[in-house]
C-alpha positions in Angstrom: 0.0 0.0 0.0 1.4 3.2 -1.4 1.0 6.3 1.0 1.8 10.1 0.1 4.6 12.5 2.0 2.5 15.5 2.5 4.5 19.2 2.9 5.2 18.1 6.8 6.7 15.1 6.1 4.2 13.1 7.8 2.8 10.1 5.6 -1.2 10.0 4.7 -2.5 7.2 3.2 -3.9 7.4 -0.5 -8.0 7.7 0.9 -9.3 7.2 -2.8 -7.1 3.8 -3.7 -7.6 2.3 0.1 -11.4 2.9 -0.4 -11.5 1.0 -3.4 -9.2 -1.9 -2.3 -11.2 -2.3 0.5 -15.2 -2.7 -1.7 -12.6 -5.2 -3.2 -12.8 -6.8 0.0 -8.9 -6.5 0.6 -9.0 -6.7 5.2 -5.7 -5.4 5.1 -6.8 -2.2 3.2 -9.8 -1.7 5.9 -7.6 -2.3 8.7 -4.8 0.6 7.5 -8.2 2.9 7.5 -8.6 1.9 11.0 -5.7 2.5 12.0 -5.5 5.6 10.5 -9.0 7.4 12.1 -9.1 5.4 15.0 -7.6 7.8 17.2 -9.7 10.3 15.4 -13.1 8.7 15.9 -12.5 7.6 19.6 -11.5 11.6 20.3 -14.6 12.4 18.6 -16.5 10.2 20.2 -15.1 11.1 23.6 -16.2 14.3 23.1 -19.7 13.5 23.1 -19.7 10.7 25.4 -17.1 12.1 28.3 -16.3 8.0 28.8 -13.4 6.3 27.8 -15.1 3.4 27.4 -18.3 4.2 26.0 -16.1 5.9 23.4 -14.4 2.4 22.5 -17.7 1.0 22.2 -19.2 3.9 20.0 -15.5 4.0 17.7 -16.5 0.0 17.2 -19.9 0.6 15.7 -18.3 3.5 14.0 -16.2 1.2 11.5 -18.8 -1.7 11.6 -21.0 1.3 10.2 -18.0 2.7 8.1 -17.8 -0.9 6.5 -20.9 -1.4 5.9 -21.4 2.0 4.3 -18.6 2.2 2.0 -20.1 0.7 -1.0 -22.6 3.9 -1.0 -20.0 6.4 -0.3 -19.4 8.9 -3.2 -15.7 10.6 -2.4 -17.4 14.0 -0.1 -14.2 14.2 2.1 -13.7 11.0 4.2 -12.8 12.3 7.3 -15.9 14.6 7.4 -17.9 11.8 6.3 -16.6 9.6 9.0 -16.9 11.9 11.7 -20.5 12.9 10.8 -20.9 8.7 11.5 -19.0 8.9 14.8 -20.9 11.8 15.9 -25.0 10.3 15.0 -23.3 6.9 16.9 -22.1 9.3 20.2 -25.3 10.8 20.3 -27.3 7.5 19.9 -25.0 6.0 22.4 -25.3 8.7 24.8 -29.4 9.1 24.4 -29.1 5.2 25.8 -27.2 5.6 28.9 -29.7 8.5 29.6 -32.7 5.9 29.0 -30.8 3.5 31.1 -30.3 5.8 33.5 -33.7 7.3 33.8 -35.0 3.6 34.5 -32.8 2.8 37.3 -33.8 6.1 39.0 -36.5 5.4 41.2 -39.8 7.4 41.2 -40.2 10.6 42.2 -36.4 11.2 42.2 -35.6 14.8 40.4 -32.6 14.9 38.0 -31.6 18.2 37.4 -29.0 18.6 34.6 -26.4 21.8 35.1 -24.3 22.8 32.3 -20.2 22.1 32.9 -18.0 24.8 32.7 -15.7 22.7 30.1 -18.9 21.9 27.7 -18.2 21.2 24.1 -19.8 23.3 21.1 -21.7 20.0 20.2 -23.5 19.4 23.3 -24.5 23.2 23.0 -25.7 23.0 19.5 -28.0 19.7 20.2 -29.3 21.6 24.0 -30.5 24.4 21.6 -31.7 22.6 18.9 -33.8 20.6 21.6 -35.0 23.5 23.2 -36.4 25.6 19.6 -38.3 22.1 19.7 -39.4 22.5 23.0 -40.5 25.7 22.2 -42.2 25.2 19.1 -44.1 22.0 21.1 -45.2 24.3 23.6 -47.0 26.8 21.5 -49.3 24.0 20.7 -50.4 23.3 24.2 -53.5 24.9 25.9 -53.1 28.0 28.0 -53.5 26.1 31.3 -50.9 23.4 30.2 -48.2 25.8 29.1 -48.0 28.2 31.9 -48.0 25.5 34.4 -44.8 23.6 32.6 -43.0 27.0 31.6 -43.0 28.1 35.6 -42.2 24.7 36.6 -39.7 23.2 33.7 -38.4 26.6 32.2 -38.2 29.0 35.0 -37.5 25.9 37.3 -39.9 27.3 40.3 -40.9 25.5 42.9 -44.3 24.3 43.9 -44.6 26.3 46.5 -43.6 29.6 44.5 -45.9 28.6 41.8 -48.9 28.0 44.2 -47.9 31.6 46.2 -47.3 33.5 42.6 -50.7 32.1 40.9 -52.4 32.3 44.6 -53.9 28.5 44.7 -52.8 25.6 47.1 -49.5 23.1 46.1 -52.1 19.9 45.7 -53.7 22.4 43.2 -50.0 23.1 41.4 -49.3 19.2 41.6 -52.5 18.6 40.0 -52.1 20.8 37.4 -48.3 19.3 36.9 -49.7 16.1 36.5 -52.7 16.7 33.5 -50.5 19.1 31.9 -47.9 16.1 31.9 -50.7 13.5 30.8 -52.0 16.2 28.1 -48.4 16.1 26.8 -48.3 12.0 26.8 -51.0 11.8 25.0 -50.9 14.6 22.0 -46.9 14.5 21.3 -45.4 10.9 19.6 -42.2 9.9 21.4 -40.7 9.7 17.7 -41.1 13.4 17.1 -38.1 13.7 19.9 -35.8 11.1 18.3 -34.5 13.4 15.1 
């Protein structure tokens, strides 16, 4: 396998002819391209995942994907293309631990989620995309519903300052919580969340 000396002296591999050795089914070809991005993908999927380990397991299904995928890939820039790969995995790996998670927790338990100071641009991007969606969801709900879940959720008030600000007992506030939280169940499709 031929490789190139780039203008640093440091030796890249030839993307185009490894690509096509490897839909020849040449292993040795697909396992210089792993060699090649693995540190790459595990980083990237580090950053997402903040796990060492969970990034080995999400750089894995990266290059099962990678294989699997290279008979449909048309030459837009590997590394992007790979990356954009190892990013959808991190994400889908990381939504799972957070499903896990939430069904260990017992009921009634409050997670609250504060930002870290050293939070990547990526987990920023998909908070805000998530919230315009939030957003956009909440228009839709009645009056009642909204307020109640934009005091609680959004401005992250207590019971007791909702029941003393709207001048109505906590049961009242709880009750309220809960319809507002059945509404939701029942109008919105869980798939709608999973873009």
């Amino acid at each position: 396998m031929s490789s190139i000396v780039t203008g640093k002296g440091e030796r890249k591999i030839d993307e185009a002819r490894l690509i096509d050795q490897i839909r020849r089914g040449d292993q040795a070809a697909f396992r210089m391209l792993v060699e090649q991005y693995s540190q790459h993908v595990f980083q990237t999927a580090y950053s997402v995942l903040k796990n060492a380990k969970e990034a080995e397991d999400a750089a894995q299904e990266v290059f099962l994907q990678v294989y699997k995928s290279l008979p449909d890939y048309r030459s837009q820039g590997f590394k992007t293309w790979i990356t954009r790969i190892c990013v959808n995995k991190a994400i889908d790996a990381k939504r799972k631990l957070s499903r896990r998670r939430e069904e260990q927790m017992a009921d009634g338990e409050l997670i609250e989620h504060l930002p870290s100071a050293e939070e990547d641009v990526l987990r920023q991007l998909v908070r805000k995309e998530k919230q315009k969606l939030l957003e956009r969801k909440m228009d839709g709900l009645p009056a009642r519903h909204r307020d109640i879940l934009v005091q609680f959720y959004i401005e992250e008030k207590s019971y007791d300052q909702i029941a003393r600000e709207q001048n109505i007992a906590v049961k009242t506030v709880e009750s309220r919580l809960y319809r507002a939280r059945s509404w939701i169940r029942k109008h919105w499709k869980e798939e709608e969340w999973d873009e």
